[in-house]
RODREN-490372 format. One record per residue: x negated, y negated, z of N, C-alpha, C in turn; residue in three letters. Coordinates in steps of 0.2 Angstrom, whole numbers, plus 5000, padded with zeros to 4 digits. Example, Ala and Ser with C-alpha at 12.3 -4.5 7.8 and 13.67 -1.06 7.14 Angstrom:
<sites>
493450285039493850225039493450165039ALA;493650115035493250055036493650005039SER;
</sites>
This chain:
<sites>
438445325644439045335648439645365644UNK;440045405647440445455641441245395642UNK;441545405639442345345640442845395637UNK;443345385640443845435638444445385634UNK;444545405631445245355628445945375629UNK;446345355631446845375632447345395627UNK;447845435629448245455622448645415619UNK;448645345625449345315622448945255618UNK;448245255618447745205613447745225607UNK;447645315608447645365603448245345599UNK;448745365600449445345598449445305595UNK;449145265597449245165594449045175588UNK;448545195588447745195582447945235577UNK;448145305577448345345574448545345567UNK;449145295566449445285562449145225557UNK;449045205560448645165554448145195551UNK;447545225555446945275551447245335546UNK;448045355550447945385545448345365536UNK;448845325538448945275531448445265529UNK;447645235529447245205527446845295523UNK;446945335528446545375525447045415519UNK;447645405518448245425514448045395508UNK;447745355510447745305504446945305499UNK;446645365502445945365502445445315503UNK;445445275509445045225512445045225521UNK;444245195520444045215528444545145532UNK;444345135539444845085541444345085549UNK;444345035553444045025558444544975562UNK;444444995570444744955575443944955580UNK;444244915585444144895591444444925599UNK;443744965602444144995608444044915613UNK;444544915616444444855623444744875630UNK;444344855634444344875642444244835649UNK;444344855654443844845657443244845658UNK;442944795664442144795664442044855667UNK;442444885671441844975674441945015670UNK;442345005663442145055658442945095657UNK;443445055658443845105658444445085651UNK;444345105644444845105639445545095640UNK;445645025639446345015640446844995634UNK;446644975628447144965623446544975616UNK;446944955609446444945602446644885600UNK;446144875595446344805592446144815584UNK;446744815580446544825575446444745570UNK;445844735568445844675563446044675556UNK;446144625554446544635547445544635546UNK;445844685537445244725536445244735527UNK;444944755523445044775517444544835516UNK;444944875513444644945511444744955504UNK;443644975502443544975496443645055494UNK;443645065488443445125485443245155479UNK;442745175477442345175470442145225470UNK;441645245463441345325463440745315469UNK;440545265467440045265474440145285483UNK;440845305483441145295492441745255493UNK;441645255499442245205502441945155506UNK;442245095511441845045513442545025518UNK;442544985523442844965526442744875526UNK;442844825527442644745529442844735530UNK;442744695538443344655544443244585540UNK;443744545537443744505533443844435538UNK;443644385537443544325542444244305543UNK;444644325544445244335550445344385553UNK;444844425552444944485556444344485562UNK;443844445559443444425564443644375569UNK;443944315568444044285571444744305575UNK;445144355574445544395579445144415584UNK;444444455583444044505587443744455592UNK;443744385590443344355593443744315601UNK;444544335597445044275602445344325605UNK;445244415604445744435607445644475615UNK;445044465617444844495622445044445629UNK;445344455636445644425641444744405644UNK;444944385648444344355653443944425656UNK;444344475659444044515661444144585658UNK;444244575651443944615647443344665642UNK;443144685641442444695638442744745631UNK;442344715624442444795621441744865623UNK;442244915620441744965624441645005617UNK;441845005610441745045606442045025600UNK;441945035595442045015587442045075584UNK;442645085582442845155579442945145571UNK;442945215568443145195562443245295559UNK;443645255553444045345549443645335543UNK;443445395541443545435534444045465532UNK;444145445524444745455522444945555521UNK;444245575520444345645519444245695525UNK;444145645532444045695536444545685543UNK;
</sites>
């Protein structure tokens, strides 16, 4: 099923990806919606972002998890888990 995100979720998101990518580290949110598929807001969890010669890494840290897990309404669904590289 194809999902269109809208600009103003884009917007929301944006900034943060790209301070995390500023900073040479990847970073991951939360798309959330309704049940027929339609993207209405992000959630970003508190997170830590690693980085070494081996790469970069992102980890939703157990406050971040337990945000993901309290922050959806009744009738909402998540529809996608996104995430940045910092070089691209």
């Amino acid at each position: 099923m194809t999902r269109t995100v809208p600009a103003s979720v884009l917007n929301e998101i944006r900034p943060f990806m790209e301070d995390r990518g500023a900073q040479g580290l990847e970073a991951t949110a939360m798309l959330a919606g309704t049940a027929d598929g339609a993207i209405t807001r992000v959630v970003i969890p508190d997170q830590i972002g690693y980085r070494s010669a081996a790469g970069v890494a992102v980890e939703v840290t157990g406050l971040g998890k337990r945000q993901l897990a309290g922050a959806l309404a009744l009738d909402e669904r998540w529809h996608a888990r996104i995430h940045s590289h910092p070089a691209e």
